[in-house]
C-alpha positions in Angstrom: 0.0 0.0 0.0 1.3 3.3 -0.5 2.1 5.4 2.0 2.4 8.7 0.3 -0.6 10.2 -1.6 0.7 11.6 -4.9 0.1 14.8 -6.6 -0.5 14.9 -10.4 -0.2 18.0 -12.4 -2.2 17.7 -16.0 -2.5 20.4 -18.1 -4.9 20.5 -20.5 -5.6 22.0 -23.5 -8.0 24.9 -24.0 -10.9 23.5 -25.8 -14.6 24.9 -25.3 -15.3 23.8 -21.9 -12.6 21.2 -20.7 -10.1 21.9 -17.6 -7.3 24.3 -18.3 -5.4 21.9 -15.2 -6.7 18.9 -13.4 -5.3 18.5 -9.6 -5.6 14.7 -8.4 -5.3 14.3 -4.5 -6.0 11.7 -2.1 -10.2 11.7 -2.0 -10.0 15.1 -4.1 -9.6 16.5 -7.4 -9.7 20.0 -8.7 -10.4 21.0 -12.1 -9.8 25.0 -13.1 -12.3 24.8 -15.9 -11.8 26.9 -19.2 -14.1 29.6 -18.8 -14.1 30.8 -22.8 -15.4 34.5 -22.9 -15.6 35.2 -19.2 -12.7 38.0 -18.3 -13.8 38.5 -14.9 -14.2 35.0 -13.0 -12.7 31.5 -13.2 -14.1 28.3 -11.8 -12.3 25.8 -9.8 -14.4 22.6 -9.3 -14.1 20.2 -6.5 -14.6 16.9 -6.6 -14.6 14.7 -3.6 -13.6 15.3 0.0 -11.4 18.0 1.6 -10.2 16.9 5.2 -7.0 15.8 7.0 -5.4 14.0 4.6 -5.2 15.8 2.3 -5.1 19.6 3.5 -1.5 20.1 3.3 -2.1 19.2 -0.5 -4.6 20.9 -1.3 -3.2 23.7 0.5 0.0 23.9 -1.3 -1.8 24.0 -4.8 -5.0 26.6 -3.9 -2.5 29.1 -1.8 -0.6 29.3 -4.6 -2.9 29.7 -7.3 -4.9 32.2 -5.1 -1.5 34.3 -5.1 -1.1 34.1 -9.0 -5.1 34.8 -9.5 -5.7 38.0 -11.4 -9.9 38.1 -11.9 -12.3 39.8 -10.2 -14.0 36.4 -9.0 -13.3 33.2 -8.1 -16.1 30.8 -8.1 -15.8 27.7 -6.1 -18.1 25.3 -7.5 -18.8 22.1 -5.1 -21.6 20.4 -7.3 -19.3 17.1 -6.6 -17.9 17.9 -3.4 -19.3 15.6 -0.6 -17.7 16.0 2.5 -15.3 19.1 4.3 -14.2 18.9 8.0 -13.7 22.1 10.0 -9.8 22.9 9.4 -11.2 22.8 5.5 -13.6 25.2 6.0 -11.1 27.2 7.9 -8.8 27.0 4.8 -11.5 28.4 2.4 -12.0 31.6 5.3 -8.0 32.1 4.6 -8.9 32.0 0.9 -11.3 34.4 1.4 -9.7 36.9 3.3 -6.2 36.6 0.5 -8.7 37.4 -2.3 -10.5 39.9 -0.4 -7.2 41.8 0.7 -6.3 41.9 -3.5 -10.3 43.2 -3.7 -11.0 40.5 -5.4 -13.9 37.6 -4.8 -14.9 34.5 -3.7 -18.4 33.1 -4.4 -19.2 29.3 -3.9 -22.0 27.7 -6.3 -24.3 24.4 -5.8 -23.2 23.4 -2.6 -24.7 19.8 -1.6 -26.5 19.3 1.6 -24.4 17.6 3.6 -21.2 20.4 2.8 -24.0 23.2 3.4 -24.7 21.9 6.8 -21.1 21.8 7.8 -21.0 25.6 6.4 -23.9 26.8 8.0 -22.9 25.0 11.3 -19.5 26.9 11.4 -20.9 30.2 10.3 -19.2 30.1 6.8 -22.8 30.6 5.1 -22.7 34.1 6.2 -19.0 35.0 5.3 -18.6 34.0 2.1 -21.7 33.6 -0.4 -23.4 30.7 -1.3 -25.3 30.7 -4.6 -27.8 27.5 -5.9 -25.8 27.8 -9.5 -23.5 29.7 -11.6 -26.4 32.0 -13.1 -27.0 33.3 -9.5 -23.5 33.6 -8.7 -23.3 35.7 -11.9 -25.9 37.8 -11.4 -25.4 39.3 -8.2 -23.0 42.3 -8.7 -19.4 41.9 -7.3 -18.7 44.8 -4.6 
């Protein structure tokens, strides 16, 4: 069995709709999606789960491309995502507060129940945004 979870780097290339890079952790993987036309937001998609084991990975890749972001918005969209423990959701606050210090945005789309829960329970419903789809999220004006 192996004891070390490995990270793989795929990049992509930019055709209508597929993932510009494809991150594959341990129970996680996160896709920056193409977004064709859209200046002002990228999506990262999650897939999976976000807790202990894999934090520090997941840490090491969103930090940094958090630091290198240069749109208004970044739209987290957990249609896929099924489970996040506290020091996750206390990673996404520190995201939040990076963007916010370059005034820029986060917004997170079609949470699932069991994630929204967790978010609501912690308080991180009434932080950071939470929209039912990417329409909404679009929609609402950025501050």
């Amino acid at each position: 069995m192996w004891g070390v979870c490995l990270l793989i780097l795929r990049i992509f290339s930019i055709i209508g709709g597929n993932s510009l890079i494809e991150i594959v952790m341990a129970h996680l993987d996160l896709n920056v999606l193409a977004a064709e036309g859209t200046d002002g937001y990228q999506i990262v998609q999650f897939k999976g789960e976000m807790d202990k084991s894999n934090l520090d990975q997941v840490r090491d890749v969103l930090t940094k491309f958090v630091e290198e972001y240069q749109k208004q918005v970044l739209i987290f969209d957990l249609m896929y995502f099924d489970f996040i423990n506290s020091e996750g959701v206390g990673y996404i606050v520190s995201l939040f507060y990076k963007l916010k210090k370059k005034e820029q945005t986060l917004r997170i789309i079609n949470v699932q129940p069991k994630v929204e829960d967790v978010f609501n329970l912690i308080g991180l419903s009434q932080l950071i945004k939470c929209y039912p789809d990417l329409a909404a999220a679009l929609a609402d004006p950025v501050q």
